[in-house]
N, C-alpha and C positions, 0 to 999 in steps of 0.2 A: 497058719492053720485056720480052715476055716468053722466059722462056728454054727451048731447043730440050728439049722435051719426051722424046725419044730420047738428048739427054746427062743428062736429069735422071734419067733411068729407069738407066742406067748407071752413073751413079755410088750411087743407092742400091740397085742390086743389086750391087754390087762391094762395098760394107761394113754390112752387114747389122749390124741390134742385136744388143747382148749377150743381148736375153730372146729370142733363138733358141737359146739354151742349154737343154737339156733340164732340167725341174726335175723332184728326187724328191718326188711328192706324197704316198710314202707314208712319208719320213722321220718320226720324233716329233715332235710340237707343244710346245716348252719355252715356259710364258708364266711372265713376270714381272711382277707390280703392287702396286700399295699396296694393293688391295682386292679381294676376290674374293663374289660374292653366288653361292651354287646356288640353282638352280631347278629340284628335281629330277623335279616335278610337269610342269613346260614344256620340259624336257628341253632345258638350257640353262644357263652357267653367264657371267655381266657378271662383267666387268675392269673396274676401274677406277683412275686413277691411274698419269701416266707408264707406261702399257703395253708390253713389248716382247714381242713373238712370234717363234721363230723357229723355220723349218722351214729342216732345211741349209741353204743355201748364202743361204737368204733372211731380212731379219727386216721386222718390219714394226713401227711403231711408233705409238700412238697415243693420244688421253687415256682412252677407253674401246673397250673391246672384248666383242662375246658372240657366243659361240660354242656354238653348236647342237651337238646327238650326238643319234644315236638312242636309244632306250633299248633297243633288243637288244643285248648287248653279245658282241662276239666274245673269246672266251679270258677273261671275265669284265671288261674293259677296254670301256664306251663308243665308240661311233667317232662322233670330227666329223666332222660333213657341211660344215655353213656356219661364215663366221666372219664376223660386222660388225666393221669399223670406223670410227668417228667422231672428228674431232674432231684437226686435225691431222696426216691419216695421212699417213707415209711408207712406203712399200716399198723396200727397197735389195736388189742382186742385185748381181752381179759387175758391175763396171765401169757398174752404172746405177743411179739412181736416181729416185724418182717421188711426186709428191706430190698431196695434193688432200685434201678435206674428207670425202669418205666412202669407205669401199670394203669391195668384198664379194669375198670367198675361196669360192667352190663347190666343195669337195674333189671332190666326184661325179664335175662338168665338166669340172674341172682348171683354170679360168676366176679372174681375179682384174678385176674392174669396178672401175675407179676414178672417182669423180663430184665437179665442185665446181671450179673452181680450180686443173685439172688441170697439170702440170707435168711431161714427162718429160724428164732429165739422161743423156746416154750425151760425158761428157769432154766436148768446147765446144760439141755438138749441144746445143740446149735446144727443145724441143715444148709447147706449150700450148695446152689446150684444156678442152671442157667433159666430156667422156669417153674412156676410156682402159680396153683391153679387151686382156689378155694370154691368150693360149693360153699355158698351161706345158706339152703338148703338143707344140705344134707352136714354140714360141717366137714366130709372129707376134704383134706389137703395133699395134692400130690405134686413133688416135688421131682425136677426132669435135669438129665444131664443134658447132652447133646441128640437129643433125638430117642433117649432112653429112659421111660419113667418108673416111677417106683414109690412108693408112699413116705412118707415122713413122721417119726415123729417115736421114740421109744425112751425112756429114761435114762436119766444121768448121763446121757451119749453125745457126740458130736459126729457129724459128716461132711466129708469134703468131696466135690467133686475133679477129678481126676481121669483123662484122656474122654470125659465127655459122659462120664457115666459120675454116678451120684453113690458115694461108701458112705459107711460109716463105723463107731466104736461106741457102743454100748455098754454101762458101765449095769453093772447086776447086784440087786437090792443085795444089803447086805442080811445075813441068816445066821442064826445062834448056834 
């Protein structure tokens, strides 16, 4: 049975994700790892080894990390543009968490792409899928099967994705 498309649109516009939360893109970049390689020629510097990144409010974890700068530097300081990561990644933000095998930080865009085995956690919601695309902008997060997207994100539910496309089970506030 499927369910009333007008209570399902309702209930996830009534509790919206936590990565609606405005992020500051322009906070400092703190990384920490067991290894670090410059690349100052490719203007580029690999992480490697249990990596943590964090920009305020966000960290992101993973077994390798490189992260792109321009080489004009403003106030004598490099600025990242890009960050990869591989291998493991988690992103954690207030009240959510997100996991998957690769992802890309586009400082520019403001954009974080997560690819692989994707997993988004907002407390008993669980989303998965093959791609996962946050505006730190706008906070939307949209979560994609195979070529088919669709938004994330409604109470007490879980979704799996399934021949390429991204379900889910919603669970409905309880009422007296």
């Amino acid at each position: 049975m499927r369910p009333c498309l007008p209570v399902l649109f309702a209930i996830i516009a009534a509790a919206p994700l936590a990565a609606q939360q405005r992020h500051n893109t322009t906070a400092p970049i703190n990384v920490d790892a067991a290894r670090i390689e410059l690349q100052d020629r490719a203007d580029r510097a690999v992480f490697s080894g249990s990596v943590v990144l964090r920009q305020a409010e966000m960290t992101l974890n993973a077994a390798r990390v490189t992260v792109a700068y321009t080489g004009e530097a403003i106030g004598g300081n490099p600025q990242i543009s890009r960050v990869d990561a591989s291998g493991g990644v988690t992103v954690r933000r207030p009240s959510q968490t997100a996991r998957s095998q690769y992802a890309i930080y586009d400082l520019n865009r403001r954009l974080i792409t997560m690819l692989g085995g994707v997993t988004l956690q907002q407390g008993a919601n669980n989303v998965n899928g093959s791609r996962l695309t946050i505006n730190l902008d706008t906070g939307r997060a949209v979560i994609d099967g195979s070529g088919v997207g669709g938004s994330a994100g409604a109470p007490g539910g879980t979704a799996t994705t399934r021949g390429g496309r991204v379900t889910g089970t919603f669970s409905v506030p309880q009422r007296n």
